[in-house]
C-alpha positions in Angstrom: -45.6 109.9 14.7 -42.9 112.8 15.1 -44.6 113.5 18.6 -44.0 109.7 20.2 -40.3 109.9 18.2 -40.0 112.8 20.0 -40.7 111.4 23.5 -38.4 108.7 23.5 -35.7 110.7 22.6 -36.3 112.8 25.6 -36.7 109.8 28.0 -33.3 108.3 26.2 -31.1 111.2 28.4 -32.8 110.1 31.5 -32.4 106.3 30.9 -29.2 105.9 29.4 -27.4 104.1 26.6 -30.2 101.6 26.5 -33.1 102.7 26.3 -31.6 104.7 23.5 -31.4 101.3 21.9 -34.4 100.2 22.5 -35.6 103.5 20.6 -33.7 102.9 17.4 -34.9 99.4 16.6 -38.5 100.8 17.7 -37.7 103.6 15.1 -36.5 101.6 12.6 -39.7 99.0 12.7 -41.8 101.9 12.5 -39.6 103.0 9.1 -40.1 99.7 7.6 -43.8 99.6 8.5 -44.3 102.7 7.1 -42.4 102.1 4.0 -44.6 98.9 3.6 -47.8 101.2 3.7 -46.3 103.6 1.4 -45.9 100.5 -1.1 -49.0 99.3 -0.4 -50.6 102.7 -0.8 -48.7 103.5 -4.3 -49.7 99.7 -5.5 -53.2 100.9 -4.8 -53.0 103.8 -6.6 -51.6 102.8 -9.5 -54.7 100.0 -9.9 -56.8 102.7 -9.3 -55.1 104.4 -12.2 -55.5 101.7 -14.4 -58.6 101.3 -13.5 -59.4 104.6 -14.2 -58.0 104.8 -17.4 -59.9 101.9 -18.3 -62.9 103.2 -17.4 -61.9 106.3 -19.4 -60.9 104.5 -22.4 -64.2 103.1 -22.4 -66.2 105.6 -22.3 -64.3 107.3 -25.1 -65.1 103.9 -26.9 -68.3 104.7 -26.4 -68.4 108.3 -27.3 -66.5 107.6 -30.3 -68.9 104.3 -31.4 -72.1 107.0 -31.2 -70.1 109.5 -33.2 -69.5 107.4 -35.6 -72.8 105.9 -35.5 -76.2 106.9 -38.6 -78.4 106.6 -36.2 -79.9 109.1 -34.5 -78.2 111.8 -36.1 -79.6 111.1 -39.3 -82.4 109.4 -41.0 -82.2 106.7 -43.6 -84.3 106.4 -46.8 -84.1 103.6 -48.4 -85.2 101.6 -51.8 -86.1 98.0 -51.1 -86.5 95.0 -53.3 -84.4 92.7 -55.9 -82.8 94.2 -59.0 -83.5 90.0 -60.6 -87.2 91.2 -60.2 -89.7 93.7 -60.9 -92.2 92.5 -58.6 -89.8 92.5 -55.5 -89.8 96.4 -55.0 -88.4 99.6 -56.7 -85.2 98.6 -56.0 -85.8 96.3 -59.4 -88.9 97.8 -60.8 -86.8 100.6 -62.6 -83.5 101.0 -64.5 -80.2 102.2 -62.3 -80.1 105.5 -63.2 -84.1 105.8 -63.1 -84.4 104.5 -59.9 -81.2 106.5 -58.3 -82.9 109.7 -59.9 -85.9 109.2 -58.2 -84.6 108.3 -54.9 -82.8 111.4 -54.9 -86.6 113.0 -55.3 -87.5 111.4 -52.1 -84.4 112.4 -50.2 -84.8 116.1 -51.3 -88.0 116.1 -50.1 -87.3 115.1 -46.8 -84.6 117.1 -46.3 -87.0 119.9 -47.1 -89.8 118.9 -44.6 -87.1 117.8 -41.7 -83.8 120.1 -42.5 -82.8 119.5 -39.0 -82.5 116.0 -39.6 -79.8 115.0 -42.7 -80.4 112.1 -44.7 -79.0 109.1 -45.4 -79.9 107.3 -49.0 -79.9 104.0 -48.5 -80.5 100.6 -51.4 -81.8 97.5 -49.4 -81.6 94.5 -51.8 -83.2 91.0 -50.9 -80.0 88.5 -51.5 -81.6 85.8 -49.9 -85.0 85.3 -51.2 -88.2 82.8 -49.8 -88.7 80.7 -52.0 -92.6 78.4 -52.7 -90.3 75.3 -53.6 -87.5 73.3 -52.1 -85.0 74.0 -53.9 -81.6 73.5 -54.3 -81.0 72.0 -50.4 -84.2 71.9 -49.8 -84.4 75.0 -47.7 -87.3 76.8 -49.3 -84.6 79.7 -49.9 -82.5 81.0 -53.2 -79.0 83.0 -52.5 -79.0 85.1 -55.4 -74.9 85.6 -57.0 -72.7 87.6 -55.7 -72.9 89.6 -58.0 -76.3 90.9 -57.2 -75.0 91.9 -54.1 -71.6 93.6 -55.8 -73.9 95.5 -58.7 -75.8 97.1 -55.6 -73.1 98.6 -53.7 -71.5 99.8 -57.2 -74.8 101.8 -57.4 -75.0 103.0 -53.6 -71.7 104.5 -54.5 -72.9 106.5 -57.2 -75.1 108.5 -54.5 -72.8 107.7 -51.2 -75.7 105.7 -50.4 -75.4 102.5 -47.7 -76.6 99.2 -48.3 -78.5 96.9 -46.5 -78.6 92.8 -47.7 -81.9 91.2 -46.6 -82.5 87.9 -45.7 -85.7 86.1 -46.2 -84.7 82.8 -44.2 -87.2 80.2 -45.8 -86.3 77.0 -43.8 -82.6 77.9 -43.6 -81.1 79.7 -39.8 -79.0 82.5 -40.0 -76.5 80.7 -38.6 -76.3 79.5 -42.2 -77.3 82.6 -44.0 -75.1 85.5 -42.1 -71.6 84.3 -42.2 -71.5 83.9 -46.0 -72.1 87.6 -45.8 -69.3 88.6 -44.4 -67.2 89.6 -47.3 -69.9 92.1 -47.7 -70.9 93.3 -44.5 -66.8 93.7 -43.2 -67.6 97.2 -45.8 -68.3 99.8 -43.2 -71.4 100.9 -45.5 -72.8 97.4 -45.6 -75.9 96.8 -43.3 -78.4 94.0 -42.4 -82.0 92.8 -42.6 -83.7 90.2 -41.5 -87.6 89.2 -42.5 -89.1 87.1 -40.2 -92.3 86.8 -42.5 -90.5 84.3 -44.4 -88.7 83.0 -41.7 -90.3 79.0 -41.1 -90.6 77.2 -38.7 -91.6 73.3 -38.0 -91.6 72.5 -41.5 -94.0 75.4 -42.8 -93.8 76.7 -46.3 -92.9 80.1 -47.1 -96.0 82.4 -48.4 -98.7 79.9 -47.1 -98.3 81.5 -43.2 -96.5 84.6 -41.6 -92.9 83.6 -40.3 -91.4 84.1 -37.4 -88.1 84.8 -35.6 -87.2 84.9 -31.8 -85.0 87.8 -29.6 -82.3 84.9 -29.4 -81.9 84.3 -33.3 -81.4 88.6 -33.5 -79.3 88.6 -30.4 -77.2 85.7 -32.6 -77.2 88.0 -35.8 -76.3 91.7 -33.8 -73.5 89.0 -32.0 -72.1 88.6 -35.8 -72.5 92.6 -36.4 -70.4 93.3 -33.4 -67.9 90.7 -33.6 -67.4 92.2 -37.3 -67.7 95.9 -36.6 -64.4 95.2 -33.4 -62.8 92.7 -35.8 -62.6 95.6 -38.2 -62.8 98.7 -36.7 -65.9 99.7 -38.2 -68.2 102.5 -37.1 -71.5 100.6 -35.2 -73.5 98.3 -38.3 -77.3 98.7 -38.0 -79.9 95.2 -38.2 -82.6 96.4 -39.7 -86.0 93.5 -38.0 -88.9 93.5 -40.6 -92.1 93.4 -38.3 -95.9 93.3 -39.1 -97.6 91.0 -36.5 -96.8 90.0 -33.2 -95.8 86.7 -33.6 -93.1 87.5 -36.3 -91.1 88.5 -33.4 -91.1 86.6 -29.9 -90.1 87.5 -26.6 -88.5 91.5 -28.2 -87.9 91.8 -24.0 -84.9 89.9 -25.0 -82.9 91.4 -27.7 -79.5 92.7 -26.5 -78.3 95.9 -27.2 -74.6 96.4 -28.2 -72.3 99.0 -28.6 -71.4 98.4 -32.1 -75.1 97.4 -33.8 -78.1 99.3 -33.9 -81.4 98.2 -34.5 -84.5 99.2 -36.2 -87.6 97.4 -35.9 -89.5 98.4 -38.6 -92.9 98.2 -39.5 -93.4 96.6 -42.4 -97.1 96.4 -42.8 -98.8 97.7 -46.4 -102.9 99.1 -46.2 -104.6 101.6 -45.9 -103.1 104.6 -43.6 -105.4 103.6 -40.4 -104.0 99.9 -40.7 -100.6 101.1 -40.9 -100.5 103.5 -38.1 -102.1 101.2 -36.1 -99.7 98.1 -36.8 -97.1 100.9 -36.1 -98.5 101.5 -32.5 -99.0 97.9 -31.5 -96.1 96.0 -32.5 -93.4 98.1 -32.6 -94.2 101.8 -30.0 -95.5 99.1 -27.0 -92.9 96.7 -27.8 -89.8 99.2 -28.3 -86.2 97.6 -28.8 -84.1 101.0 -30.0 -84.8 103.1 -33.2 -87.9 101.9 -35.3 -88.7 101.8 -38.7 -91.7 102.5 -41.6 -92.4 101.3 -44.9 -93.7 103.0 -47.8 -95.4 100.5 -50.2 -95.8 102.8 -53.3 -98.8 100.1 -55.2 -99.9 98.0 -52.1 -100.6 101.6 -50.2 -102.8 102.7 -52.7 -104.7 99.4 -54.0 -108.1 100.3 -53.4 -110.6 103.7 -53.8 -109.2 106.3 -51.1 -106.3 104.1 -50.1 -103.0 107.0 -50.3 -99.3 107.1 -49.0 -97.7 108.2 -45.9 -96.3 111.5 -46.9 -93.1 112.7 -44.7 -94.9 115.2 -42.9 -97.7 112.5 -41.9 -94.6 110.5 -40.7 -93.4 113.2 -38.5 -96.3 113.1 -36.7 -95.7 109.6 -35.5 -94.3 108.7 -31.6 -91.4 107.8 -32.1 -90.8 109.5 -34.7 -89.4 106.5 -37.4 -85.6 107.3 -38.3 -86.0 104.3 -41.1 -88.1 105.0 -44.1 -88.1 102.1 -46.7 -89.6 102.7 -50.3 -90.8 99.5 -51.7 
């Protein structure tokens, strides 16, 4: 631009006073046009910086949402059942302190056989519970009192354990079930489950057929998870999926992953340590969703002559390795 300036200020002494004229308005178009590109250029830059920094903010969302996150950097284990019932699961088969002290037996032993991998203690208590009647509302489910679910997280504090509240749907939704939760679950060391077994559909009856639950009712429940874990700055909640069959969960090709929930699908199967393994294989290794799961049953396991548990080091073995180990 300097060189064509320059020209026509050369040519102005040959042509006179007018061409000289002509020069300055040329000049000062070609100042206004290149101010307007400068704005133009400096508007573009700055949305480029903004979008940059957003870009950069959420990515350091994201960084900070998986270092906040359990899962993968540790591994939960976890006692299961009802503390309203001894039949339901250790979680209610012992007293507290008998039950904490041998939980604590577990986690030392896995922190023996996988020391690269700390552990998280866990207590998963049923609060909604499938029910062979009607009931009250004839949903085929009972919500047990709040304070089953306030006497479980006084215990998981004892041993800075997490807690997970399960819910065996009967013929409710969890549309129903999950938002009454909330009070809980807005605790950033409150979890989910969900148990399709008991989960009924056209009218069945829970107990006389397996349940079922499909990707869109879990994309609904990890929708609640997230909308609670932005609404109050939690670190990411986890939705534990109970799974034994293939028809207990439909179309998993669906289920949306989110930032702030994590889930396990977790095989849920009791037999012997072939059936197990194999249930393991089919329904939750060739139908992967994001960290899995693998239950312990401590009676049902070893029911008949030969029958014997998982022990951690068989559970290492597995592919994927299971980051969820429930007791029951």
């Amino acid at each position: 631009m300097k060189l064509n300036l320059g020209g026509a200020v050369a040519l102005a002494f040959l042509w006179g006073a007018t061409l000289t004229s002509c020069n300055s308005k040329a000049a000062a178009e070609e100042t206004a046009r290149q101010d307007k590109e400068l704005a133009a250029a400096a508007a573009a830059d700055s949305a480029k910086a903004v979008a940059d920094s957003l870009t950069a903010k959420a990515k350091t969302d994201s960084i900070d949402l998986a270092t906040k996150a359990i899962l993968p950097h540790k591994r939960i284990i976890a006692y299961y059942g009802n503390p309203m019932s001894k039949r339901m699961g250790i979680l209610g088969e012992l007293p507290v302190q008998q039950m904490l002290k041998k939980l604590d037996g577990e986690v030392k032993t896995w922190e023996a056989v996988d020391p690269a991998t700390p552990v998280q203690p866990a207590l998963h208590v049923i609060v909604v519970t499938a029910q062979g009647q009607p009931g009250k509302g004839g949903k085929y489910r009972l919500r047990m009192s709040d304070h089953v679910a306030d006497s479980v997280i006084s215990w998981a504090k004892q041993r800075n354990a997490i807690v997970f509240l399960d819910i065996q749907i009967g013929q409710s939704t969890l549309q129903e079930e999950i938002p009454r939760l909330e009070k809980w679950l807005k605790l950033p060391q409150v979890h989910l489950g969900i148990d399709p077994e008991f989960a009924m559909k056209n009218g069945s009856i829970p107990g006389r057929r397996v349940g079922t639950v499909d990707a869109s009712e879990i994309n609904y429940a990890t929708g609640v998870l997230a909308d609670i874990a932005k609404r109050y700055n939690l670190p990411p909640k986890i939705l534990v999926v109970h799974r034994f069959t293939q028809r207990m969960v439909t179309n998993y090709q669906n289920i949306k992953l989110r930032p702030e929930v994590q889930v396990v699908m977790h095989m849920d199967g009791w037999g012997d340590r072939i059936l197990k393994k194999s249930t393991y294989n089919d329904y939750i290794k060739k139908e992967p969703v994001q960290f899995t799961g693998f239950k312990i049953f401590y009676k049902n396991d070893t029911k008949k002559p030969g029958w014997k548990l998982y022990d951690p080091k068989d559970l290492l073995k597995l592919n994927p390795v299971p980051l969820y180990i429930q007791y029951q």
